[in-house]
GUVEX-306905 format. One record per atom (N, C-alpha, C): residue in three letters; x, y, z. Coordinates in pm, whole numbers, plus 50000, padded with zeros to 5 digits. Layout:
<pts>
AlaXYZ...
</pts>
This chain:
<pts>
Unk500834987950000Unk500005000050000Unk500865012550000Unk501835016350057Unk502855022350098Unk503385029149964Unk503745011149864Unk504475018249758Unk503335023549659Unk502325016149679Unk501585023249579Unk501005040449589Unk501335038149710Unk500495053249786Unk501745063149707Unk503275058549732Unk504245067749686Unk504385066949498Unk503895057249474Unk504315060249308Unk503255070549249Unk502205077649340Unk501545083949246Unk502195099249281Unk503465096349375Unk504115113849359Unk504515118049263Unk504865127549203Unk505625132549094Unk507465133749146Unk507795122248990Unk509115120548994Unk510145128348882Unk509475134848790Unk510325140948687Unk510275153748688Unk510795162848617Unk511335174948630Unk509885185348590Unk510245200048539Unk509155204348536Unk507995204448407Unk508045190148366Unk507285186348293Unk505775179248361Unk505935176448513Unk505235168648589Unk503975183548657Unk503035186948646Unk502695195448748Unk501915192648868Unk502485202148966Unk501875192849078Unk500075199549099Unk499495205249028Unk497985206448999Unk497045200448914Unk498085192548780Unk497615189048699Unk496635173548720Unk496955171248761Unk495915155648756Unk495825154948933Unk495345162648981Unk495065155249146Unk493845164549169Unk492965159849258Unk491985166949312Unk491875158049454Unk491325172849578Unk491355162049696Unk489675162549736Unk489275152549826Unk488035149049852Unk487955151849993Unk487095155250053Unk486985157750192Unk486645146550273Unk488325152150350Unk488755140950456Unk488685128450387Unk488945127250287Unk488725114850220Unk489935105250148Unk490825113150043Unk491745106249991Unk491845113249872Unk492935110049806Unk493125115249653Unk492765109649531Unk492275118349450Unk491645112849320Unk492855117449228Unk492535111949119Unk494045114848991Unk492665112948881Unk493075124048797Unk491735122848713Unk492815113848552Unk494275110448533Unk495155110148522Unk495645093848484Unk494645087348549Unk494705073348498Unk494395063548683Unk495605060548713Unk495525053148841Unk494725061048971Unk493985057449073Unk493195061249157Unk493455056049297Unk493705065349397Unk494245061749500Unk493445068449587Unk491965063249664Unk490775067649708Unk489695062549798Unk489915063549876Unk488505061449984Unk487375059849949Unk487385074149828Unk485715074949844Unk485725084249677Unk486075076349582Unk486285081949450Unk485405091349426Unk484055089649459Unk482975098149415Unk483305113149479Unk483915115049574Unk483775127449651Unk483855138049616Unk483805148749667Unk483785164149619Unk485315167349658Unk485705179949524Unk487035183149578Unk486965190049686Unk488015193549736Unk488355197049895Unk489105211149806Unk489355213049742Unk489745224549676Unk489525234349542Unk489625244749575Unk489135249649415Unk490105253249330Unk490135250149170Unk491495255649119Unk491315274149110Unk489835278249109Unk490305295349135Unk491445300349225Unk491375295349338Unk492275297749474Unk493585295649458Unk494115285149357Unk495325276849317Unk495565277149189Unk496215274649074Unk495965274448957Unk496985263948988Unk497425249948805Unk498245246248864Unk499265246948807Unk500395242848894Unk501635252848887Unk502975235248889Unk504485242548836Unk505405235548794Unk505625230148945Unk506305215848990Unk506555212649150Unk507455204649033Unk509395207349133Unk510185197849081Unk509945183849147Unk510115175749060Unk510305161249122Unk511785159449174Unk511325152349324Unk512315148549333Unk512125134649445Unk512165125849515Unk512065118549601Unk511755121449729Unk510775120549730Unk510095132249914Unk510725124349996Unk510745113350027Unk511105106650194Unk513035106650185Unk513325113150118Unk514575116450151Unk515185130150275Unk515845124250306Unk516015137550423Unk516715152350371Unk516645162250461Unk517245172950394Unk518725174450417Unk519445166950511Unk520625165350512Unk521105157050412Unk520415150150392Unk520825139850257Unk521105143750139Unk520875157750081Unk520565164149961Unk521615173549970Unk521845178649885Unk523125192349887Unk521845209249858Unk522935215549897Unk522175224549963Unk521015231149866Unk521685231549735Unk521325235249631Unk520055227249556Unk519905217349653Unk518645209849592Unk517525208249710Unk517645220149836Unk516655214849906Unk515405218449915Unk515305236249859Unk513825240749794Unk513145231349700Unk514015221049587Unk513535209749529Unk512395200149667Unk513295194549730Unk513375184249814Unk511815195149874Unk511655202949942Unk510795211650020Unk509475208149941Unk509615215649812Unk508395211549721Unk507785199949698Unk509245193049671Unk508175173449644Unk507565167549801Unk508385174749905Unk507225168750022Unk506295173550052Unk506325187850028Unk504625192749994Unk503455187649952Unk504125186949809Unk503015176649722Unk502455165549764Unk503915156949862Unk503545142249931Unk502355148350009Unk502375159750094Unk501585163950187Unk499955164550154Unk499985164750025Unk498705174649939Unk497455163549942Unk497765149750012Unk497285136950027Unk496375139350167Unk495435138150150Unk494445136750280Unk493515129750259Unk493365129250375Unk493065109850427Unk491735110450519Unk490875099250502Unk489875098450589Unk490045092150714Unk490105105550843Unk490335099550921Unk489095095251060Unk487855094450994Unk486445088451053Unk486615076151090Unk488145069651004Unk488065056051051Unk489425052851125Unk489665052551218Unk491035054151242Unk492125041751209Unk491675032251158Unk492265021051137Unk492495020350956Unk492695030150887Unk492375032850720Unk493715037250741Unk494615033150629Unk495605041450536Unk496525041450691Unk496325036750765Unk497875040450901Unk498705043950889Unk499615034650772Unk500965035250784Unk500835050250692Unk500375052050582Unk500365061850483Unk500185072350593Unk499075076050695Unk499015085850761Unk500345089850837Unk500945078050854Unk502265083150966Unk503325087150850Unk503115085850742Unk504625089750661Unk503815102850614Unk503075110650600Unk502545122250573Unk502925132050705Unk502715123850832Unk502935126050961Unk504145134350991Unk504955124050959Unk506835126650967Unk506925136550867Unk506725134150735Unk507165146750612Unk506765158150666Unk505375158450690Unk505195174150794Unk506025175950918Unk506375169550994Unk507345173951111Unk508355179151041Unk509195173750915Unk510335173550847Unk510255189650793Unk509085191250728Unk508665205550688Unk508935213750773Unk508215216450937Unk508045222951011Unk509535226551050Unk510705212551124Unk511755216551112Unk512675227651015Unk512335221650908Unk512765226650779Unk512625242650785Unk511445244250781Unk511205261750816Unk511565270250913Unk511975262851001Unk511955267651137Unk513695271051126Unk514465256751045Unk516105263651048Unk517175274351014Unk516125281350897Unk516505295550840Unk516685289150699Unk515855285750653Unk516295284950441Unk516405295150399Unk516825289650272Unk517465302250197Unk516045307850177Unk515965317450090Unk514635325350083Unk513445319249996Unk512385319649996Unk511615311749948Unk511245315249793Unk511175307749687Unk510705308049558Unk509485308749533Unk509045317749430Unk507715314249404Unk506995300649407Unk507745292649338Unk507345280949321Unk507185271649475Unk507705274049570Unk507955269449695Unk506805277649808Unk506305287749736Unk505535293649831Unk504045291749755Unk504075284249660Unk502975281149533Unk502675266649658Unk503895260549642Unk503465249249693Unk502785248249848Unk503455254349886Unk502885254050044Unk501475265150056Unk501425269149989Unk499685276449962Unk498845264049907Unk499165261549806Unk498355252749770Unk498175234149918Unk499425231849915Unk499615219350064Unk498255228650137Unk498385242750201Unk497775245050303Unk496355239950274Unk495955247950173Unk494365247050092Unk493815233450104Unk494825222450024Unk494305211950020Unk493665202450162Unk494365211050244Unk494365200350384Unk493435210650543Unk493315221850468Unk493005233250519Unk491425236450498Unk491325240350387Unk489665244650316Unk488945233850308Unk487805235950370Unk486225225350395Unk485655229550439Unk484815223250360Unk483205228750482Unk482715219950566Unk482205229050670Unk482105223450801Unk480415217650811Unk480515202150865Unk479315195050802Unk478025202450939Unk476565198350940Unk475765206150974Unk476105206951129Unk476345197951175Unk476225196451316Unk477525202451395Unk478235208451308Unk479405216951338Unk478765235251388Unk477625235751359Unk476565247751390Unk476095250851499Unk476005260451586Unk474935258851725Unk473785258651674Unk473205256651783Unk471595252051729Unk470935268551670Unk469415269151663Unk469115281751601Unk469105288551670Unk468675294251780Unk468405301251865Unk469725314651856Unk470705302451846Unk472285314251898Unk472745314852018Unk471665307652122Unk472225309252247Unk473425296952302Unk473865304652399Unk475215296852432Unk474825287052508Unk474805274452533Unk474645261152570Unk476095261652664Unk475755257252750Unk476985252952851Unk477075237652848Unk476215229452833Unk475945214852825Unk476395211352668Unk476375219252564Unk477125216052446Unk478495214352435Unk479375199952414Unk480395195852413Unk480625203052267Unk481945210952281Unk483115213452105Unk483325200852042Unk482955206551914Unk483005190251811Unk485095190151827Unk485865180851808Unk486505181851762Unk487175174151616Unk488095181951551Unk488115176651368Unk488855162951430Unk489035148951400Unk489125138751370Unk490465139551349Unk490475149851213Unk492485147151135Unk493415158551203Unk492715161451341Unk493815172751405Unk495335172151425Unk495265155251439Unk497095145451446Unk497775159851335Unk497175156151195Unk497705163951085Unk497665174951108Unk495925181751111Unk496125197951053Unk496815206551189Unk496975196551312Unk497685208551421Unk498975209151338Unk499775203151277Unk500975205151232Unk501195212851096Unk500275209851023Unk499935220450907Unk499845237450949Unk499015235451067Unk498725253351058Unk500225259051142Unk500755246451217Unk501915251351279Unk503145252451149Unk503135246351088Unk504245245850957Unk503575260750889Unk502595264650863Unk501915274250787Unk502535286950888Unk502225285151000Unk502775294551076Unk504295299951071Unk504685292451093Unk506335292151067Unk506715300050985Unk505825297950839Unk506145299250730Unk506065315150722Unk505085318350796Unk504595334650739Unk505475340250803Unk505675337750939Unk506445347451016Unk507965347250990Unk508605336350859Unk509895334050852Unk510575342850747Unk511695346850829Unk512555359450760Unk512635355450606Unk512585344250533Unk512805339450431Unk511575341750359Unk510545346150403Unk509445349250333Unk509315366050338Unk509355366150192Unk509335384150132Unk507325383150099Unk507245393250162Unk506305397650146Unk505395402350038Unk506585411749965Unk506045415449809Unk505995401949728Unk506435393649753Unk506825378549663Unk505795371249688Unk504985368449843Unk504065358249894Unk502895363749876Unk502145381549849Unk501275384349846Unk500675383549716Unk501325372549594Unk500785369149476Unk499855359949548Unk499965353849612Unk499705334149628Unk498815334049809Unk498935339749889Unk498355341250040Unk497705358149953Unk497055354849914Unk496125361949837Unk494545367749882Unk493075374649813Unk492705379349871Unk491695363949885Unk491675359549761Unk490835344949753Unk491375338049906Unk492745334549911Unk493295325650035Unk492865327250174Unk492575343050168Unk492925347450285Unk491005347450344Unk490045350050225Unk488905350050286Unk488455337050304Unk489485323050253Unk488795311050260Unk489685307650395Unk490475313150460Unk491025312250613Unk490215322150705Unk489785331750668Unk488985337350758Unk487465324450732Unk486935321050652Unk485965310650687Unk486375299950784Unk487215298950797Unk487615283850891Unk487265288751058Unk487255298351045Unk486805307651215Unk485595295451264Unk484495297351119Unk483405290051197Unk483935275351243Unk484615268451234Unk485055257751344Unk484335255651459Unk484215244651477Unk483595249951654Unk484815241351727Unk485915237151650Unk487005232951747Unk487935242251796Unk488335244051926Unk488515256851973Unk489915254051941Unk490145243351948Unk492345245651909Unk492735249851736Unk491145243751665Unk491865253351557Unk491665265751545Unk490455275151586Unk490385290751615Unk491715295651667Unk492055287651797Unk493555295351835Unk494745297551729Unk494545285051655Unk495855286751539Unk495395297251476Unk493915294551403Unk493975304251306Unk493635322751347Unk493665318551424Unk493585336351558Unk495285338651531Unk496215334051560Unk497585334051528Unk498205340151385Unk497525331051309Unk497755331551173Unk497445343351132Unk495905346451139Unk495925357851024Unk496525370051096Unk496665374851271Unk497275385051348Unk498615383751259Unk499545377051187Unk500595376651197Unk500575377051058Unk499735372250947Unk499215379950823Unk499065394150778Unk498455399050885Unk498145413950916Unk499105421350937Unk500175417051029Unk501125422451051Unk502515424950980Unk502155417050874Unk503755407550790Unk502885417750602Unk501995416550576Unk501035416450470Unk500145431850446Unk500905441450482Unk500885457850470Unk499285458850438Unk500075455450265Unk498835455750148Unk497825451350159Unk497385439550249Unk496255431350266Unk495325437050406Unk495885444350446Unk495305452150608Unk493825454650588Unk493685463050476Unk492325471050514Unk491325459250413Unk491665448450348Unk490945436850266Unk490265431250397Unk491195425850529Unk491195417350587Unk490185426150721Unk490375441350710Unk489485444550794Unk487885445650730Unk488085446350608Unk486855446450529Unk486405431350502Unk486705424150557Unk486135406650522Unk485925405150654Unk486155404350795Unk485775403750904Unk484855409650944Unk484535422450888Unk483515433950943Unk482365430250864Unk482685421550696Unk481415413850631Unk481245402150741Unk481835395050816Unk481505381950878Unk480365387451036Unk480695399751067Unk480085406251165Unk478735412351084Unk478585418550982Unk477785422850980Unk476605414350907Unk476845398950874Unk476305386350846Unk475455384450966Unk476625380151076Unk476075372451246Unk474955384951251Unk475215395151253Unk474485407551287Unk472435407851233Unk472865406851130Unk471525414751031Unk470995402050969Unk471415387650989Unk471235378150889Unk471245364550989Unk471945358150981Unk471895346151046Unk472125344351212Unk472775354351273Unk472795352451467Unk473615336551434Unk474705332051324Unk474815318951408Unk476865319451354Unk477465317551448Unk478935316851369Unk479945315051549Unk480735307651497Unk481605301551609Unk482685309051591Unk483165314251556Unk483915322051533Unk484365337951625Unk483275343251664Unk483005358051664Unk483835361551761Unk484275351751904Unk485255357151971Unk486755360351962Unk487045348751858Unk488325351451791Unk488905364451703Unk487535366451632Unk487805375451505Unk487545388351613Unk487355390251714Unk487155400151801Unk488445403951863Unk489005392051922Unk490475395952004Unk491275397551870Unk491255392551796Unk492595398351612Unk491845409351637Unk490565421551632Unk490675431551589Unk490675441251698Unk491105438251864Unk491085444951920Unk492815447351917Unk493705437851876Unk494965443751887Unk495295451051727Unk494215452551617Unk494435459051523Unk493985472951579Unk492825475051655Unk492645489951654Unk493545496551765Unk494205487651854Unk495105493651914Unk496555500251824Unk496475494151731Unk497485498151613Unk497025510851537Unk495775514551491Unk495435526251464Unk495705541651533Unk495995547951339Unk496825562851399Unk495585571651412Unk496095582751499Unk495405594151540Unk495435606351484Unk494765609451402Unk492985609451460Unk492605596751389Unk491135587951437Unk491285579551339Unk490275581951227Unk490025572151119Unk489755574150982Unk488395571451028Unk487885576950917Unk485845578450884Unk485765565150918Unk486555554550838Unk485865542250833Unk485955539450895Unk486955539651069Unk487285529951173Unk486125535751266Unk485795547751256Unk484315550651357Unk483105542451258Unk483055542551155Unk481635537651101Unk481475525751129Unk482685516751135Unk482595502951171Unk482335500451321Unk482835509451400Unk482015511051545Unk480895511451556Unk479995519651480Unk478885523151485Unk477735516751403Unk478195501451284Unk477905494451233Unk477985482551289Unk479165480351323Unk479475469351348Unk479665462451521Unk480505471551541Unk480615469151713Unk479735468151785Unk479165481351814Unk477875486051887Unk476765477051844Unk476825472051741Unk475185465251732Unk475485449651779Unk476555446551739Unk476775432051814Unk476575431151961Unk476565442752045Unk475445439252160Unk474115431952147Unk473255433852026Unk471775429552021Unk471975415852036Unk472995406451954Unk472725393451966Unk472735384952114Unk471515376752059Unk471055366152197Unk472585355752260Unk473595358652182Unk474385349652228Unk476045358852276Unk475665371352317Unk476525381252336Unk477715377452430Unk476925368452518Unk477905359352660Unk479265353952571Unk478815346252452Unk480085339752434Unk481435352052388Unk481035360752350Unk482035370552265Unk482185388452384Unk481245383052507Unk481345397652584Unk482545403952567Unk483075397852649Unk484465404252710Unk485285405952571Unk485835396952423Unk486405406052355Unk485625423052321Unk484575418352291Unk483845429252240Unk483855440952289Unk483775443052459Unk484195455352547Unk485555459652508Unk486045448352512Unk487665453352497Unk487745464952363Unk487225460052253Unk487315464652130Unk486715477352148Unk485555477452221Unk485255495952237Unk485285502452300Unk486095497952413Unk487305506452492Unk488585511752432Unk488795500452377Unk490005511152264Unk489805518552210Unk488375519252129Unk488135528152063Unk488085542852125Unk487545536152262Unk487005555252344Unk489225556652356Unk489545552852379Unk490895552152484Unk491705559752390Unk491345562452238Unk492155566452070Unk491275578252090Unk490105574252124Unk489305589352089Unk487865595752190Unk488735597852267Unk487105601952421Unk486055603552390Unk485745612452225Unk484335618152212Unk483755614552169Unk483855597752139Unk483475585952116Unk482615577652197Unk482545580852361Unk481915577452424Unk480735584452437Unk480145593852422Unk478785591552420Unk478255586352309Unk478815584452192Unk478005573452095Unk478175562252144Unk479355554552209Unk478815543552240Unk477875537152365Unk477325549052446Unk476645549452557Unk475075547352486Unk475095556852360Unk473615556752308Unk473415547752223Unk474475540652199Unk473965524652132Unk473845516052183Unk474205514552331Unk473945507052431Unk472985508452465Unk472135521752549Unk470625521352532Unk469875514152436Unk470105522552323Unk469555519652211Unk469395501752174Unk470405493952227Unk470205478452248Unk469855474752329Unk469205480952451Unk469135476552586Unk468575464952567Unk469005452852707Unk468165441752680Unk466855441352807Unk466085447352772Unk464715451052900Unk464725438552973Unk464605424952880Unk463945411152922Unk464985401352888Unk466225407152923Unk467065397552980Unk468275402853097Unk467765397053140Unk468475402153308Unk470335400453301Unk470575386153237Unk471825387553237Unk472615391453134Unk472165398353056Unk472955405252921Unk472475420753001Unk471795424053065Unk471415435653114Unk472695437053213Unk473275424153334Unk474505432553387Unk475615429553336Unk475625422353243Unk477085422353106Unk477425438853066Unk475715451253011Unk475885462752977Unk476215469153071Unk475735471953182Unk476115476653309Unk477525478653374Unk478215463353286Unk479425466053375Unk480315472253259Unk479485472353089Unk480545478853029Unk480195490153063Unk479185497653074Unk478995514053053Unk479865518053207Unk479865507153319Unk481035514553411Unk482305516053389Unk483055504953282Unk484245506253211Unk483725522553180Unk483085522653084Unk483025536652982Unk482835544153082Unk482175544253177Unk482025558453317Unk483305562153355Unk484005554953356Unk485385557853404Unk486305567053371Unk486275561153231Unk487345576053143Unk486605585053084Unk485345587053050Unk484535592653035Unk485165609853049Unk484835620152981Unk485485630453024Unk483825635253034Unk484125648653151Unk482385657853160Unk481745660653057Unk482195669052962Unk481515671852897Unk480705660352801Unk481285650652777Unk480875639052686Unk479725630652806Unk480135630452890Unk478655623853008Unk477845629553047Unk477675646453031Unk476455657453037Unk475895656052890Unk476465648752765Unk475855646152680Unk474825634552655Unk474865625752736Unk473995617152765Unk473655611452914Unk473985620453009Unk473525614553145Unk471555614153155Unk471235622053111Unk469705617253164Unk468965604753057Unk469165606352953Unk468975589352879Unk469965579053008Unk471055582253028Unk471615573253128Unk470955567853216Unk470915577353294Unk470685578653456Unk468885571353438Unk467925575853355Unk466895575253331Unk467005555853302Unk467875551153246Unk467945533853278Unk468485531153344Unk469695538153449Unk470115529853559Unk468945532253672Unk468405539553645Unk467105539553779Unk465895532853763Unk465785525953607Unk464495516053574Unk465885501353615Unk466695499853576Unk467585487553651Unk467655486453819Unk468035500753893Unk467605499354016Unk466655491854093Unk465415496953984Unk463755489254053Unk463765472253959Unk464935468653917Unk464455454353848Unk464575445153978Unk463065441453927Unk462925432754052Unk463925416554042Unk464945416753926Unk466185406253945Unk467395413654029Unk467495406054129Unk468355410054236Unk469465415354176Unk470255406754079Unk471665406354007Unk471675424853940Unk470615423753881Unk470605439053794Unk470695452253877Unk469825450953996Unk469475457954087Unk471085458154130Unk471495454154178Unk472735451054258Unk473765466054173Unk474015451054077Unk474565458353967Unk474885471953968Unk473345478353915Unk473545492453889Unk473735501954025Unk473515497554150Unk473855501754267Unk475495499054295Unk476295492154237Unk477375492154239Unk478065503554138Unk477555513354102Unk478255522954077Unk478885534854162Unk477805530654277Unk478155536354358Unk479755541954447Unk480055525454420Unk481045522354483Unk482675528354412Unk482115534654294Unk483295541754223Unk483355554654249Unk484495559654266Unk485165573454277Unk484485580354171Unk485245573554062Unk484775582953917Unk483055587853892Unk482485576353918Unk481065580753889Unk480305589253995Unk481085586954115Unk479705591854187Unk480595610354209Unk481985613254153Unk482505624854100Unk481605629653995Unk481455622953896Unk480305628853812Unk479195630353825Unk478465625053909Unk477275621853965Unk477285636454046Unk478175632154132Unk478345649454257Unk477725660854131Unk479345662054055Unk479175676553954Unk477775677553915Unk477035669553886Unk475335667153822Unk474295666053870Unk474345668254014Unk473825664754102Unk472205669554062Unk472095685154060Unk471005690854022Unk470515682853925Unk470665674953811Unk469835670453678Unk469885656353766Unk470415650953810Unk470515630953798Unk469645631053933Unk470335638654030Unk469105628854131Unk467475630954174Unk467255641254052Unk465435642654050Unk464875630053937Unk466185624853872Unk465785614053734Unk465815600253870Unk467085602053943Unk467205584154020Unk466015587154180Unk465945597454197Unk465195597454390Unk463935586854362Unk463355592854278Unk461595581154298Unk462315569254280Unk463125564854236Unk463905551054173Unk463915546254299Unk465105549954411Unk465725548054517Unk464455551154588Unk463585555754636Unk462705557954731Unk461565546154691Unk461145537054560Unk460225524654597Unk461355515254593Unk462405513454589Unk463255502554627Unk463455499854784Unk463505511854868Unk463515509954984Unk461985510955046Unk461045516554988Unk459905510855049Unk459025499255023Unk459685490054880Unk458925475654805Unk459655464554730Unk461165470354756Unk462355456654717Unk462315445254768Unk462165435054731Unk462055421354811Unk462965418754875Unk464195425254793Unk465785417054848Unk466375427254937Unk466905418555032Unk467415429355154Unk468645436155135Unk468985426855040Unk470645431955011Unk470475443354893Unk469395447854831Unk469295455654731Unk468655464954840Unk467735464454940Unk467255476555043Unk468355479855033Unk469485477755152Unk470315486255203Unk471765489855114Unk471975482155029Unk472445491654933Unk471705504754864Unk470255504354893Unk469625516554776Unk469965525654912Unk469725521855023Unk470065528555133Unk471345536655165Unk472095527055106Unk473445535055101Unk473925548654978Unk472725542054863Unk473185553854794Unk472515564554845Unk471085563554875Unk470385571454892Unk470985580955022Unk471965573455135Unk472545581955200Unk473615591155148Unk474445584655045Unk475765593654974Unk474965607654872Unk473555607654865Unk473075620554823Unk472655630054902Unk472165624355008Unk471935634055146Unk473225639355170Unk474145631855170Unk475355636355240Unk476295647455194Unk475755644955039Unk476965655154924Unk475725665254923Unk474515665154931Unk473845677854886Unk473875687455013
</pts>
C-alpha cells in the first residue's frame, strides 16, 4: 500500500505539474483524474478549488529523503516534492484506514516544520505556490451541519466542542503554515501573489470551526498575516467586518466571533490618530450593534475590549457608544442587562464631563428603571456604581439634573424591594446624596 500510495508522487522534472491531475476529497483521499486512483471514496467532492490555486510547475524529486541527505542547492527541490507528498488527505472517521500512509505524511510534515523553522534560503515562488496550495488542500472545507449551534444562537453550557478527527495532521499544518509566514525567508512583496485575497477569505471562513484549538491557530495566523502583509490590512478588515455584519443582520449563528474580536482588538490598538471615517463607522455598524445578539455571553468580554479602545484613541466617542447601548438595551434579559452595566462602568470611568452631560439623563433615566428590576443581580449591579470614585464624582458635579431622574427610583426600592441586600444598598446610595447635597 505504501508503495503504491508513493508512486503516484511526481518524479520528473518540470514537465510533471503538481495541479495537473490531482483533486482532493473531503477528509477522504486523493483522486488522479490522470489514469491510476488512489481513494477512499472516489465519488467525493474536491476539497479544493482551482480559482484559489491554479496549477503550477513542482520539481520532482524523492520526498522521503532527508534534507541533510541532499546538497544544499537541491533542498527548495526536496521542500516542494514533500509538499506535494503532503497534498494527500486521508479519511480519518476511521482510524484504522491508510495508518501507515498517515504516519509517513505525519513525519514529512514534522520534516517541513523543522525545515522552516532552520532559516532556508529565501523562498521561491514556486515553493511558496506549493505550500499555499499543501495548506488549501488540507486546510479548506466545509464544516458538516452539526458543526453549527443550534438556532436560537444561544450559548449552551451542556454543548460539548466538536473536535476535527484529522487534528494529528492539521495541528501541524497550521503550525508549519505558521512558521512559514512569520519566517525571515518569506518576502512579502513575493508571497502576496499566492496568500492572496481568495486565500485569505477562505482562512477567515475556517473561524466558523467549533473546534477551539483550531480558532487559536487560526487567531495566530491571520494576526501575523496582518502584521507581515501591509497591502492586505484594510481587505482583511473589510472581510471580518462582512463576517460581523452577516452574524448581525442575517443569520445570529457563527463560532467564530470571539476570535475575530480579540485579532481586531489588537488591530485597533494599532490605529493612527485621529482615526479614519471608516474605523468610527465600523464602530457604529458593526461593534455597537453586536450587543443585540442573543448569544453576546460567548464574545462579551472581547467585544468591550474592542470599544474601549476605541474611546481610549478617541474620548468623544463615548457618548456614541453609551447611546447604542441604550439603544440595544436588553429590557427582558436580566443577564445581558448586567454584562451592559458593567461595560457602561468601564466607559464611566474615562469618560470626560463634557461627553457624560451629553447623555447622562437617557443614562441615569435606565440605571434607575435597573435599580427597581425586581432581578436581584441587575438591581445590585447598577447600585454598584456607587462604589466608584469616578462616577459618583460625576454624579456629585450633576447632582441638580441626575438625582430628580434616580430619587423616585431609590425611594420604591427601599419602600417595596424584596431583596434585603438591594434595600440597604439603595440605602446607602440614597445616604451618599443626602450627604453631598
Amino acid at each position: 500500500m505504501l508503495k503504491q500510495f508513493l508512486s503516484k508522487l511526481p518524479r520528473k522534472s518540470k514537465s510533471d505539474s503538481a495541479g495537473s491531475g490531482q483533486s482532493l476529497s473531503s477528509h477522504g483521499g486523493l483522486q488522479r483524474t490522470s489514469g491510476n486512483v488512489l481513494s477512499s471514496r472516489p465519488t467525493a467532492p474536491k476539497r479544493t478549488s482551482s480559482a484559489v490555486f491554479p496549477s503550477s510547475v513542482v520539481a520532482g524529486i524523492e520526498p522521503l529523503l532527508a534534507f541533510k541527505d541532499v546538497p544544499t542547492t537541491e533542498r527548495l527541490n526536496l521542500f516542494i516534492s514533500k509538499l506535494s507528498l503532503c497534498c494527500v488527505v486521508f479519511d480519518f472517521t476511521d482510524p484504522n484506514k491508510s495508518t501507515t500512509e498517515k504516519d509517513v505524511k505525519r513525519l514529512t510534515l514534522l520534516e517541513l516544520v523543522e525545515f522552516v523553522d532552520s532559516g532556508p534560503p529565501r523562498f521561491t515562488e514556486p515553493a511558496i505556490l506549493a505550500m499555499c496550495r499543501m495548506c488549501a488542500n488540507n486546510l479548506f472545507r466545509a464544516f458538516p451541519p452539526n458543526y453549527r449551534p443550534n438556532a436560537s444562537g444561544v450559548e449552551n453550557d451542556d454543548d460539548e466542542p466538536m473536535f476535527d478527527p484529522a487534528w494529528s495532521h492539521l495541528q501541524i499544518v497550521y503550525d508549519l503554515f505558521l512558521k512559514f509566514v512569520v519566517s525571515p525567508s518569506l518576502e512579502a512583496k513575493v508571497a502576496k501573489k499566492y496568500i492572496s485575497h481568495s486565500f485569505i477569505l477562505r482562512l477567515l471562513d475556517l473561524f466558523d470551526s467549533e473546534d477551539p484549538r483550531e480558532k487559536e491557530c487560526l487567531k495566530t495566523i491571520v494576526h501575523r498575516i496582518y502584521g507581515k502583509f501591509m497591502v492586505h490590512r484594510p481587505f482583511i478588515r473589510k472581510s471580518m467586518g462582512n463576517i460581523f455584519y452577516r452574524f448581525i443582520f442575517e443569520t445570529e449563528r457563527h463560532n467564530g466571533i470571539a476570535e475575530l474580536l480579540e485579532i481586531f482588538g489588537s488591530v485597533i490598538s494599532g490605529f493612527a490618530l485621529p482615526l479614519k471615517e471608516e474605523h468610527k463607522i465600523f464602530l457604529c455598524r458593526a461593534l455597537i450593534p453586536l450587543h443585540k445578539a442573543k448569544s453576546l455571553g460567548v464574545y462579551f468580554q472581547q467585544l468591550s475590549y474592542c470599544v474601549t479602545q476605541f474611546i481610549e484613541k478617541e474620548p468623544k466617542l463615548a457618548s456614541t457608544v453609551i447611546r447604542g447601548l441604550l439603544k440595544y438595551w436588553p429590557i427582558t434579559n436580566s443577564q445581558k442587562e448586567v454584562m451592559f452595566l458593567a461595560e457602561l462602568e468601564e466607559i464611566l470611568e474615562g469618560i470626560n464631563m463634557g461627553e457624560f452631560q451629553k447623555v447622562m439623563v437617557p443614562l441615569f433615566w435606565r440605571i434607575g428603571r435597573c435599580i427597581n428590576s425586581s432581578h436581584f443581580q441587575v438591581a445590585e449591579r447598577a447600585l454598584f456604581f456607587w462604589n466608584n470614585d469616578q462616577i459618583v464624582n460625576l454624579i456629585a458635579h450633576n447632582r441638580h439634573v441626575i438625582l430628580p431622574i434616580l430619587f423616585p427610583a431609590l425611594e420604591r426600592n427601599a419602600q417595596t424591594h424584596w431583596n434585603h441586600s438591594v434595600v440597604n444598598s439603595t440605602l446607602n446610595v440614597r445616604n451618599i446624596f443626602f450627604r453631598d447635597g
